[in-house]
N, C-alpha and C positions, 0 to 999 in steps of 0.2 A: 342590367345584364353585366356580366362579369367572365372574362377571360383569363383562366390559369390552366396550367398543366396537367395533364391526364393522369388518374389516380387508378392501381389497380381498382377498386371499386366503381368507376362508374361505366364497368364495362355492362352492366345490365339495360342503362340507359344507351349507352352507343348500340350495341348488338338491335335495340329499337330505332334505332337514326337508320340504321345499315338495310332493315329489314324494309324499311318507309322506303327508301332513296334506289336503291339497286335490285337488280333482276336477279344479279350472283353477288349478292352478299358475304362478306367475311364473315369466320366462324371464330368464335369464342377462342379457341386456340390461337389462331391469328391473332389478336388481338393481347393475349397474354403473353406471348413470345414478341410480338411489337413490345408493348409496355414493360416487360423481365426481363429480354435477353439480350432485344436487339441495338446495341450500342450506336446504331447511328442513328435509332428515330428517335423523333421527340414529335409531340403530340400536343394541342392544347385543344380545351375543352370551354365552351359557350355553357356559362352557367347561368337559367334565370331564376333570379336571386325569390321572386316574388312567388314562385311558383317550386315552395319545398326545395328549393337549391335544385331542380331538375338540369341531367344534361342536356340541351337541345340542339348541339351543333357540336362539331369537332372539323380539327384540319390535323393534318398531318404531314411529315417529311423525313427524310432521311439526309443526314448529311453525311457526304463522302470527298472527302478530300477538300478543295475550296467551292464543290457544285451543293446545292441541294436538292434533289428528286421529290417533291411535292406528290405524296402516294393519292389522298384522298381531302375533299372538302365537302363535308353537309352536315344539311340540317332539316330538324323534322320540319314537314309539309307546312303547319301553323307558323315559322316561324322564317319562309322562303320567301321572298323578295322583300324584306324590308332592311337591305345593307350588312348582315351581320354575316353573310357571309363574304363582303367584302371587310367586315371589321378581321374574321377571323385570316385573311390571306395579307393582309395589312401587319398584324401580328407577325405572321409567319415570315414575313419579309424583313420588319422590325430584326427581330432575333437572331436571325441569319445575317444580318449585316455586324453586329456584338459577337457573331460568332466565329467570323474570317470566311462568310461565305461570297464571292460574287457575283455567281450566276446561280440561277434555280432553272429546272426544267420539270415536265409533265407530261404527260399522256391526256387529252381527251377524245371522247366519239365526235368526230364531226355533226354526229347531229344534236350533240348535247349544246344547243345554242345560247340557250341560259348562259353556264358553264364558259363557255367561249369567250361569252362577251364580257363579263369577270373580269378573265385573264387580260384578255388587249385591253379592258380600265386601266390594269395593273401594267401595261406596256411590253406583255409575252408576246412574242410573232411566232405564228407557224413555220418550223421547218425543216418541216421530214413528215414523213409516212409511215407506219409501221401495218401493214400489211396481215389481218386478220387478227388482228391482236386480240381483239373480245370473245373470246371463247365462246360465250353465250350468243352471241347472234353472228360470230364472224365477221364483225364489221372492225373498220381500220382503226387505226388511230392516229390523231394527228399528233405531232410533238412539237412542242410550243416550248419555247425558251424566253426568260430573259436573262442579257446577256452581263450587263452591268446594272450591282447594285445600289 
């Protein structure tokens, strides 16, 4: 497996991570304006090398200012609990410290406990609330920080 930067091109294969993973999915435009336009994300892409160079994970983040905003982390279902999405949040952390970031923050659903427990590996605490945030079911979300990188 192999970890590099997102290429307009493998948005065919992410648009399938997106579809696998989420209820409300990001659309193709999303994802073109993330990768074209938008100067504060950066993206890297889970490549497995063995399997036609397929994308089968992605992380992503925004940086603004010295914070980074952690937008999204997955991976297709085949390819979910065996650490890679901890290699790819590890990366994301990596790179943000090279980049003058010192804190990152996120949004998760509280009942995304997978997800959750990821983050407190990674040493994120909850704290705050955001109140209907998921459009698709109206459930909250927690916001999880870490504070020093």
């Amino acid at each position: 497996m192999k970890v590099r930067e997102i290429r307009i091109e493998d948005i065919e294969d992410i648009l399938e991570i997106e579809n696998a993973c989420f209820e409300t999915p990001w659309h193709r435009e999303t994802f073109e304006e993330e990768i074209l336009r938008n100067e504060l994300a950066y993206y890297l892409v889970l490549v497995d090398e063995e399997n036609s160079s397929k994308v089968v994970g992605y992380a992503g983040m925004w940086k603004v200012f010295d914070e980074a905003h952690i937008t999204n982390i997955a991976l297709l279902p085949l390819y979910q609990g065996k650490k890679f999405g901890h290699r790819l949040l590890n990366e994301l952390i990596e790179f943000s410290k090279k980049i003058g970031v010192y804190s990152m923050t996120l949004e998760v659903r509280p009942s995304n406990t997978i997800a959750r427990s990821l983050y407190e590996k990674f040493e994120f605490k909850s704290e705050g609330l955001r109140k209907g945030y998921y459009t698709d079911t109206n459930e909250d979300a927690l916001i999880m920080w870490r504070r020093i990188l």
